[in-house]
MIVEXRO-880972 format. One record per residue (C-alpha): residue in one letter; x, y, z. Coordinates in steps of 0.25 Angstrom, whole numbers, plus 5000, padded with zeros to 4 digits. Layout:
  aa    xx    yy    zz
   A     X     Y     Z
...
END
This chain:
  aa    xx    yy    zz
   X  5123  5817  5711
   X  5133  5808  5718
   X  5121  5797  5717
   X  5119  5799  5701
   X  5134  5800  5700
   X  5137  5785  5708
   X  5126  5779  5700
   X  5130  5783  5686
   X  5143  5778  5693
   X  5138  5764  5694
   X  5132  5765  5679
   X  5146  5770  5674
   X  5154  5757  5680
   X  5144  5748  5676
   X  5146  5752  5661
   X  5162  5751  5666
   X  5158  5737  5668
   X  5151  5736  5656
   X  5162  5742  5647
   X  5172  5733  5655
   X  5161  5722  5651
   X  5162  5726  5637
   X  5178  5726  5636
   X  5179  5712  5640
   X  5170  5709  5630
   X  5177  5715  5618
   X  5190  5709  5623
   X  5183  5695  5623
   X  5179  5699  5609
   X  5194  5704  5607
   X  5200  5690  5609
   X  5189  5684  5601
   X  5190  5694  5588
   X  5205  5689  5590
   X  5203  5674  5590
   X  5192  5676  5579
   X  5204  5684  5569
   X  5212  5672  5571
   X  5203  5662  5567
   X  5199  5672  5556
   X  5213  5673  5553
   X  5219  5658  5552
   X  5204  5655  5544
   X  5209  5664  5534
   X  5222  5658  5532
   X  5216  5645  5532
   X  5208  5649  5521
   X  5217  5658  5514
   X  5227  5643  5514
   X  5214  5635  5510
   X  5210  5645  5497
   X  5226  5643  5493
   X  5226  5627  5495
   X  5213  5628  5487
   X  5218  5635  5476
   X  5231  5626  5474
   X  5224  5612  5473
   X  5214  5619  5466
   X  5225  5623  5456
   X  5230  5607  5459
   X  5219  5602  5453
   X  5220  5611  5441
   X  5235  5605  5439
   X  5231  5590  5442
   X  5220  5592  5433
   X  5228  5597  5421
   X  5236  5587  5424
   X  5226  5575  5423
   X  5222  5580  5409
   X  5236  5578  5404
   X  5238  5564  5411
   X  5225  5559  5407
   X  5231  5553  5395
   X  5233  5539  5402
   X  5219  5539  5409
   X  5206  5531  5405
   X  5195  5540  5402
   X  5188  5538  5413
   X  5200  5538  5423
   X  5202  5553  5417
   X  5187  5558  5418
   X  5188  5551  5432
   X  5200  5560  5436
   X  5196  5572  5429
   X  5182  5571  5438
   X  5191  5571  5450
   X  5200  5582  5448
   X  5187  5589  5443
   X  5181  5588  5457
   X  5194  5590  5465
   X  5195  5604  5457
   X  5180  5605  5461
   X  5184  5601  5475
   X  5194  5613  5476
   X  5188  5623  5469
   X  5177  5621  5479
   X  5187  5621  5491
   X  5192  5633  5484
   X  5179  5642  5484
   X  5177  5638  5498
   X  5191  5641  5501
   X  5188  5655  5497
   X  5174  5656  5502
   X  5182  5654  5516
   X  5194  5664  5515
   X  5184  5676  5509
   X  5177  5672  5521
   X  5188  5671  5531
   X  5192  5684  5527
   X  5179  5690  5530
   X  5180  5687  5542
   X  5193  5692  5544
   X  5187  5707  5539
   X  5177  5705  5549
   X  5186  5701  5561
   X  5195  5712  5556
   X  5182  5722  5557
   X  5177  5715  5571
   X  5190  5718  5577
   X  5190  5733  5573
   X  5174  5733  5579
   X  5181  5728  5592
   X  5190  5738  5593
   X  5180  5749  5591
   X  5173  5743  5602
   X  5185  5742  5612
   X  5188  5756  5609
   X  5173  5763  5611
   X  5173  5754  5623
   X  5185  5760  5629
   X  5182  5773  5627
   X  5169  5771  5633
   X  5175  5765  5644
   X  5186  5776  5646
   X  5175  5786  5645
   X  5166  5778  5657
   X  5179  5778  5666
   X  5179  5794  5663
   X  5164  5796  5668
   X  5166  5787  5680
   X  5180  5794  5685
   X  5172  5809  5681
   X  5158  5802  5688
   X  5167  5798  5701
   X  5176  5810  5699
   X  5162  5818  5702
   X  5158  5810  5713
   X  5171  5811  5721
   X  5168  5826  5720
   X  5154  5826  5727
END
């Protein structure tokens, strides 16, 4: 019995090590959830300032083109079809920049759900790792307990 007991002994601190093996690796995984939130975090606000500047030139462009019907009074023909073509493409240009703009943030807060959701899976998994762990030192201080006895 004492034989059977000193091997499982030997089995028990080597999942000890294991579990201890396991920890440092969620604690690696710990410090990178929370570089990951940051970068997650300033990505969003860099987009979220992106869709704003986007939506005031697009608005801009909406005033400079209002604008250049009223003062095309004095142009050439072609000068004014010249310009118009230009602020056509510009308005283009940020309405492009504006869908993408968007594209990004609805992505970037993706993203941020899923950190969110990764961080909550990590804690279940530090918490079920130390009640395993707490219920391993229990069978090893029972198991030398038992042995102490024989």
């Amino acid at each position: 019995m004492r034989e059977i007991l000193s091997e499982k002994l030997i089995e028990i601190a080597s999942t000890q090590k294991k579990l201890e093996e396991v920890a440092d690796r969620i604690d690696q995984w710990e410090s990178s959830q929370v570089t990951l939130e940051k970068g997650t975090f300033e990505a969003l606000n860099v987009s979220d300032t992106i869709v704003s500047l986007t939506n005031e030139g697009h608005q801009m462009v909406s005033v400079l083109q209002d604008y250049f019907t009223r003062a095309t009074m004095q142009l050439t023909e072609q000068d004014v079809r010249h310009t118009a073509e230009l602020l056509k493409e510009i308005h283009n240009l940020f309405h492009s920049i504006q869908w993408n703009a968007k594209h990004t943030n609805e992505i970037m807060h993706n993203c941020d759900q899923a950190v969110a959701t990764q961080r909550e899976i990590g804690e279940t998994a530090k918490n079920s790792l130390h009640t395993i762990s707490e219920s391993v030192n229990c069978v090893v201080a029972c198991t030398e307990m038992i042995l102490a006895e024989l």
